[in-house]
C-alpha positions as CSV (number, residue, x, y, z in Angstrom):
1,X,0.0,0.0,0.0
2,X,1.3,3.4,-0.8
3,X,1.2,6.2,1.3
4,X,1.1,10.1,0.1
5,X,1.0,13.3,1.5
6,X,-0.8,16.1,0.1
7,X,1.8,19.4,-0.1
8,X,-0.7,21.8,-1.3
9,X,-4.3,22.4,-3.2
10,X,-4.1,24.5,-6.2
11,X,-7.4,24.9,-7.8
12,X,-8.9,21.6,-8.5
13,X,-5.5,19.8,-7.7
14,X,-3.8,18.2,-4.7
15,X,-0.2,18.6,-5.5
16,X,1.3,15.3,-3.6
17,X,4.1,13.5,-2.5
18,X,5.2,10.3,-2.3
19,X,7.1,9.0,0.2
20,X,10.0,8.9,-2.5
21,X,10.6,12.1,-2.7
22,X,7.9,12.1,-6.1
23,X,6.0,14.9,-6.3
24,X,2.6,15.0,-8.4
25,X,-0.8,16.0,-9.1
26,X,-4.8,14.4,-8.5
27,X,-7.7,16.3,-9.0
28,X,-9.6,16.8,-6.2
29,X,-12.5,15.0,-7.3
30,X,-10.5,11.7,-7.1
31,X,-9.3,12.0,-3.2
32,X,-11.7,11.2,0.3
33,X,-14.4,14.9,0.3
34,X,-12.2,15.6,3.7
35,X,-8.8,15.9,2.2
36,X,-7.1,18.9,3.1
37,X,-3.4,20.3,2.9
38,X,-1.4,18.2,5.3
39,X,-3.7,14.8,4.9
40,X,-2.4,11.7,4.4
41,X,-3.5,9.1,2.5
42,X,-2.8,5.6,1.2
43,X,-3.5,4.7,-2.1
44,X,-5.0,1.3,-2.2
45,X,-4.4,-1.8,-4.2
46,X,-7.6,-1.0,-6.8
47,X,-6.3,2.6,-7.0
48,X,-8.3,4.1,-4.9
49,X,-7.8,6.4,-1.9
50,X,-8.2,6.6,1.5
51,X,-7.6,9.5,4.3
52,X,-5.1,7.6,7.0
53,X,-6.8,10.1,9.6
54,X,-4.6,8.4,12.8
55,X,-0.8,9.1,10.5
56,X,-2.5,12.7,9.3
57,X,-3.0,13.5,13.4
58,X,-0.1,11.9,14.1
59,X,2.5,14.6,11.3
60,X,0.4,17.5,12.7
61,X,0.9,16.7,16.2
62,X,4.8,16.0,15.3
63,X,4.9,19.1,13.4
64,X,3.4,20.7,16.5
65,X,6.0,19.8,18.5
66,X,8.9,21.3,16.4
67,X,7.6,24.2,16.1
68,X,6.9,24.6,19.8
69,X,10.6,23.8,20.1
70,X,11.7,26.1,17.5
71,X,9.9,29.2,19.3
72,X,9.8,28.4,22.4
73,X,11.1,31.1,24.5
C-alpha cells in the first residue's frame, strides 16, 4: 500500500508527495471529500484512496512539537 501526503491544493488539484521524494498532481474530485493540505492518504491496491486520519493526526501533532521547540522562549 502506498502512502502520500498532500503538499498543497491549487485549484482543482492536490499537489502530492510520495514517500520517494515524487512529487505529483490528482484532482480533487478523485481524493476522500475531507482531504485537506497536510492529509495523508494511502493509495490502495484498486487505485483508490483513502484519508489515514490516525498518521494525518499523528504529522500535525509532530509538526506541532517542532515548532513549539523552534519558538519556544
Amino acid at each position: 500500500m502506498k502512502k502520500i501526503t498532500v503538499d498543497r491544493i491549487e485549484d482543482k488539484y492536490a499537489l502530492c508527495e510520495a514517500d520517494n521524494g515524487e512529487l505529483f498532481q490528482i484532482e480533487l474530485n478523485e481524493l476522500p471529500e475531507k482531504t485537506r493540505e497536510g492529509s495523508i492518504i494511502l493509495v490502495l491496491s484498486d487505485g483508490s484512496y483513502v484519508l489515514d486520519n490516525s498518521a494525518t493526526k499523528k504529522r500535525i501533532n509532530e509538526m506541532l512539537r517542532l515548532q513549539d521547540m523552534l519558538f519556544d522562549d
